[in-house]
N, C-alpha and C positions, 0 to 999 in steps of 0.2 A: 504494500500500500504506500502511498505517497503523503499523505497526512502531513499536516504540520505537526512538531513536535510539540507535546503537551509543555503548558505555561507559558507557549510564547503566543501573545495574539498579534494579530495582523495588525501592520500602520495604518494602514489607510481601508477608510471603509470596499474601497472596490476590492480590495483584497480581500477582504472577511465575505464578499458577496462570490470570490472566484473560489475562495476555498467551500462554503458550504455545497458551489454545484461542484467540486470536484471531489468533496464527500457522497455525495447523491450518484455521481456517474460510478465510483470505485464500489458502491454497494451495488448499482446493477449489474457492473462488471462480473462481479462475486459469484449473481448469482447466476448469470450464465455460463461462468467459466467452471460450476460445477454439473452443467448437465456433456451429456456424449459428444464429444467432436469430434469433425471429421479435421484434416489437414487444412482445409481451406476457412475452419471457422478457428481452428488455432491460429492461425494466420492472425484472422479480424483480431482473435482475443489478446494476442501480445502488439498489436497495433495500437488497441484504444489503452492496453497499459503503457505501453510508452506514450502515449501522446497525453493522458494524463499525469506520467511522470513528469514530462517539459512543462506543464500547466505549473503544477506544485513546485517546480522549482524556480520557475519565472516567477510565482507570487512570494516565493520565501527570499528571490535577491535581495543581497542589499551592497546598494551601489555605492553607499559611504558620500565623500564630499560629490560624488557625479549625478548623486540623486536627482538634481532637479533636471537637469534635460533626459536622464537614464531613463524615468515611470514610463515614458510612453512606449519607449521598447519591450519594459517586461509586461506592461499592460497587451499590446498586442501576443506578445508571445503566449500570455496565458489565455484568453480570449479565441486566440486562433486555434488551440491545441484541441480547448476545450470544446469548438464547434466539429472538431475533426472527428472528437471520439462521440459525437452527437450523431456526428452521420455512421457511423461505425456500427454502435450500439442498434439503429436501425436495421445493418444488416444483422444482426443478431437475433433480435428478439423474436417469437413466433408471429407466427403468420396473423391469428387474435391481437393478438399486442399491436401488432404493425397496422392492423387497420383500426385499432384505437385511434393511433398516434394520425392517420389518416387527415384527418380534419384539424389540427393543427397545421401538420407540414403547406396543408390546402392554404390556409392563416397566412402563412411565413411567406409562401411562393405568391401568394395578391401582394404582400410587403413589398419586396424588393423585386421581384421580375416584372415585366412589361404586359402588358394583356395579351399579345401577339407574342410570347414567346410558347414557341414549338412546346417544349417541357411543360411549361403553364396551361398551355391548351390541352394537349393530353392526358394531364392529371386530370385536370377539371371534367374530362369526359369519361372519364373509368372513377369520379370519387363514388357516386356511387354504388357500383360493384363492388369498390373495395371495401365497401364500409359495413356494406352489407354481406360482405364474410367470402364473396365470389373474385378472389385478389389470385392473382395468376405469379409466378415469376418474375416474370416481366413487371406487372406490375410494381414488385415490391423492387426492382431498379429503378424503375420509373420514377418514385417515391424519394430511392436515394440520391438518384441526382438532378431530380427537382431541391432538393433539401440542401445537395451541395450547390447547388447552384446558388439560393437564393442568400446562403450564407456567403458564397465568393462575392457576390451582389452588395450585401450588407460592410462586407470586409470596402471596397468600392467608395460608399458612402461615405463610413467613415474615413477611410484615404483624404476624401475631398475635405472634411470637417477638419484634419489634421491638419494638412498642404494649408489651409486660408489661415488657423491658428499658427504654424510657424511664420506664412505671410507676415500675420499683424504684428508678433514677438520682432521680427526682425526690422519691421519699418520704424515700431516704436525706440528701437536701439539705434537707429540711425538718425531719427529724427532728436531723440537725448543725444545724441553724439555732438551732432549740430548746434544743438540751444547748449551744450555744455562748454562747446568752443569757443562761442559768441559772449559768454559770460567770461570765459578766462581771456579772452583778447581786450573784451572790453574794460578787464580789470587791470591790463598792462599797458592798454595803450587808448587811454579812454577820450581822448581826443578826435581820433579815427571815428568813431561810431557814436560821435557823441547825441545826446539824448535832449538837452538841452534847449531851451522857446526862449523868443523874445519879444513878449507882449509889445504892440503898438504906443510909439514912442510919444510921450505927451508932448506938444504944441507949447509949452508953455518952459519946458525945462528939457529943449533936447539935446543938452550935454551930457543928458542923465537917462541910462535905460534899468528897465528891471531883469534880468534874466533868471526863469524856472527854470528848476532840472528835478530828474526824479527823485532827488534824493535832499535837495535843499533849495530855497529860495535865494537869490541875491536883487534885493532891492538898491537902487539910486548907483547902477555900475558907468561907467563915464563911458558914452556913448563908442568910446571907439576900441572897446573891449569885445575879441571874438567871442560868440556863446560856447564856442566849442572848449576855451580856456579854463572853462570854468566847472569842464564837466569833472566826473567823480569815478574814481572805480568800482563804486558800486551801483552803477547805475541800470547801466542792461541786467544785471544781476537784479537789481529790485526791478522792475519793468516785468521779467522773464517770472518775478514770483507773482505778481500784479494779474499773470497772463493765466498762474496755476490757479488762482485763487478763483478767478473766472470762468475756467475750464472745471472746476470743481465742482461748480453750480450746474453745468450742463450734465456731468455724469449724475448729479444727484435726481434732475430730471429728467434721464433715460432710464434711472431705473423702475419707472411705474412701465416701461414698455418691455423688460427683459421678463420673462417667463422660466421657468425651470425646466431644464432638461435631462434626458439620461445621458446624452452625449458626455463619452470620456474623456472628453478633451473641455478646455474652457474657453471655449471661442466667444460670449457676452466678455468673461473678466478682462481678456487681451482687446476685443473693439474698446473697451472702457478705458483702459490705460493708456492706449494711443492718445488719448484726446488730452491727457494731461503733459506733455510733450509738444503737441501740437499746440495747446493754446498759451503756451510760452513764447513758440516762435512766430506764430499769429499776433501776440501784442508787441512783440520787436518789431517785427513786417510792417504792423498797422500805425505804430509813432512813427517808424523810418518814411511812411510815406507822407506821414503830417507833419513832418517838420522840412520834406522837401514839396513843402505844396500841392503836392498835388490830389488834396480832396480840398478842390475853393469853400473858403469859408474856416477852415478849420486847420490855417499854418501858424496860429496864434494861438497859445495855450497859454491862462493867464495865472494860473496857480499850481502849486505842487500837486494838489487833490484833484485834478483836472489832469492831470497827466497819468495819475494813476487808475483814475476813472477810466478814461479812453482807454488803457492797456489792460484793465479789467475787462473793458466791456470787448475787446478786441481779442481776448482769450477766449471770451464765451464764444465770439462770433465763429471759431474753427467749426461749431458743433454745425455749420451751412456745410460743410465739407464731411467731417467723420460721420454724420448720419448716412452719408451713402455707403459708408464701411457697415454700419450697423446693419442696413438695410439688408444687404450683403448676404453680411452675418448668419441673419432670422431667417433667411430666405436658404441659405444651405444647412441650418439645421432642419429645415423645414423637409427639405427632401430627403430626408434619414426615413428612410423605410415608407417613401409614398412615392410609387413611379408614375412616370405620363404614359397616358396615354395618348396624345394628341396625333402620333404618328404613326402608323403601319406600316411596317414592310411588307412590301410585295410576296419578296418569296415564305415569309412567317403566313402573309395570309393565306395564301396558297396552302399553306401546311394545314393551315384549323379549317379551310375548306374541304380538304382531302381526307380530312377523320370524320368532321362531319358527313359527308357521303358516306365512308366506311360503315361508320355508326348506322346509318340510315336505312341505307342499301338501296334509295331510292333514286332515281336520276331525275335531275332541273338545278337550278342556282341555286346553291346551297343556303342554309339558314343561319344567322349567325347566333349562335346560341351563346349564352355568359357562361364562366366560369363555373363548372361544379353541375350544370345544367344537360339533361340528355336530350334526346330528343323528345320525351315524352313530357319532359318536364320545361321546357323553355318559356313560354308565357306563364310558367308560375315564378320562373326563380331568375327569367333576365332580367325583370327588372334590378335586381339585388346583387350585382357582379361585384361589388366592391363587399359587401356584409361574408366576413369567413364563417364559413360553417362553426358551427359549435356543440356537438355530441358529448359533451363533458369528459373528452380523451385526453388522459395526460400523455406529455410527448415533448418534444427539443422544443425549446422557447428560443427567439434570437434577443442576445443580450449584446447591446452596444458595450457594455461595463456600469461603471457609474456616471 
């Protein structure tokens, strides 16, 4: 058995969710591997112990200081192992059992395959034979790799959830790289990027001007004083916290639109972090362009708190920009386990045309029946192509993780 060793519990909850199903698969295991085998189900039975072996030892790594970029590899490693001996266990169990399990896999293969997929279409016209106890060989293939299928399917999705989460990780590191540079330039050489306004000179005393900066006021400076002399080194550095402070408030209201997922990866927390990076460098961008004029109305900034305002308010404004990340986002969690249908292929349809005939035995333009639906049954049950059967069968569930 592959157990975790008693007294040690798992770090992380997805762990303690991989080990319980890898307790549940090593007790079916058991009891399969105690009834008669021929050479070809010893085969399966040292199969699905190894592939539960890699599960348990994928969820007991420990990567030490590499933990945080290491989870996602021992999370797939165990996840993947564990779908293997999913389909495994399938060929195993009897011929009863397997058309228990029938109406789940039915479940799994509407999740992630295509309506026009060959395999999907073919279950869907022998589920109910199979359920009702008339399951052929073929069948119980058919079964298996629909079931593999739909699991390589799901392995897919999540790909795509992963790829957009190291996306975000990596722009949010480049874009801190950016705003961290700008703030150490700005602290050595603060004249270059200076921050600095010089309110409209009074008519009355123009020997005399005021210049603002983010970080102090100089009133009554003798007119012929550059504003950039006067800046500070910590200017872009305050501006840039001016920017987080603003961006703050935008993550605080995106979170009434994030939703909970089971997706194993955390693709809301990294959209949310980008924008804190981003609206640092949005209020640097947005004073650099008001102090070289070019928003009329607004190259005159008359006080400190006015400076900081605008770079406040110019942090929040990134959220015009990172809500299409978000959007993004929701929109690729969204497709974890819901395929389109919008498209057919020719030759898939061709396929579910050709079993329908078979099915029939009738000749003319075939009927297109929904999932799970025969011929005797299709204006009862097309309407309902998307609703999975449900006979109360236990059987492989697809788990994204946590």
């Amino acid at each position: 058995m592959t157990g975790t060793a008693p007294g040690r519990p798992p770090r992380t909850a997805w762990r303690a969710r991989a080990k319980t199903r890898i307790a549940y698969l090593e007790a079916q295991l058991e009891r399969e591997r105690v009834k008669p085998c021929s050479e070809d189900r010893k085969t399966l039975v040292e199969g699905m112990r190894g592939h539960l072996k890699e599960a348990g030892a994928a969820a007991d790594e420990d990567f030490g200081w590499r933990r945080a970029w290491s989870g996602s590899a021992a999370r797939e490693g165990v996840w993947s192992n564990i779908r293997s001996a999913e389909v495994m266990l399938l060929q195993l169990v009897s011929d009863e059992e397997a058309a228990g399990r029938a109406s789940e896999v039915m479940a799994l293969v509407k999740d992630h395959l295509e309506a026009d997929d060959p395999r999907r279409v073919r279950l869907g016209r022998r589920l109910r034979s199979i359920i009702s106890g008339e399951m052929s060989p073929s069948d119980r293939d058919l079964m298996v790799r629909a079931l593999d299928a739909a699991y390589n399917a799901l392995d897919d999705e999540l790909a795509r959830v992963r790829s957009l989460r190291n996306i975000l990780w990596t722009a949010t590191f480049l874009v801190l790289l950016g705003v961290a540079g700008l703030a150490v330039y700005g602290w050595f050489f603060p004249q270059s990027l200076s921050m600095c306004f010089t309110p409209k000179v009074d008519p009355g005393n123009a020997s005399r001007i005021d210049v603002v900066c983010p970080t102090a006021e100089h009133p009554n400076v003798p007119a012929t004083t550059p504003a950039s002399d006067l800046a500070q080194s910590r200017d872009i550095l305050t501006v840039e916290i001016a920017g987080l402070a603003g961006a703050a408030l935008t993550v605080i209201a995106s979170l009434r639109r994030i939703r909970g997922t089971d997706s194993p990866y955390m693709l809301p927390l990294a959209s949310a972090v980008l924008k804190f990076p981003t609206g640092a460098l949005s209020a640097f961008l947005g004073l650099l362009l008001i102090r070289g004029a070019f928003v009329p109305g607004l190259s005159d900034l008359d006080s400190r708190a006015q400076v900081l305002g605008w770079a406040a308010a110019f942090g929040a404004a990134q959220h015009l920009v990172t809500r299409l990340v978000d959007d993004r986002a929701q929109m690729t969690l969204a497709e974890v386990g819901r395929t389109t249908e919008a498209v057919v292929d020719p030759e898939r349809a061709a396929v579910k045309e050709s079993d329908v005939l078979g099915e029939t035995g009738a000749p003319g333009p075939p009927t297109a029946f929904q999932d799970g639906a025969g011929p005797h049954e299709g204006a009862q049950e097309g309407t309902r192509e998307r609703e999975p059967a449900d006979d109360g069968a236990e059987g492989p569930r697809a788990r994204a993780g946590p």
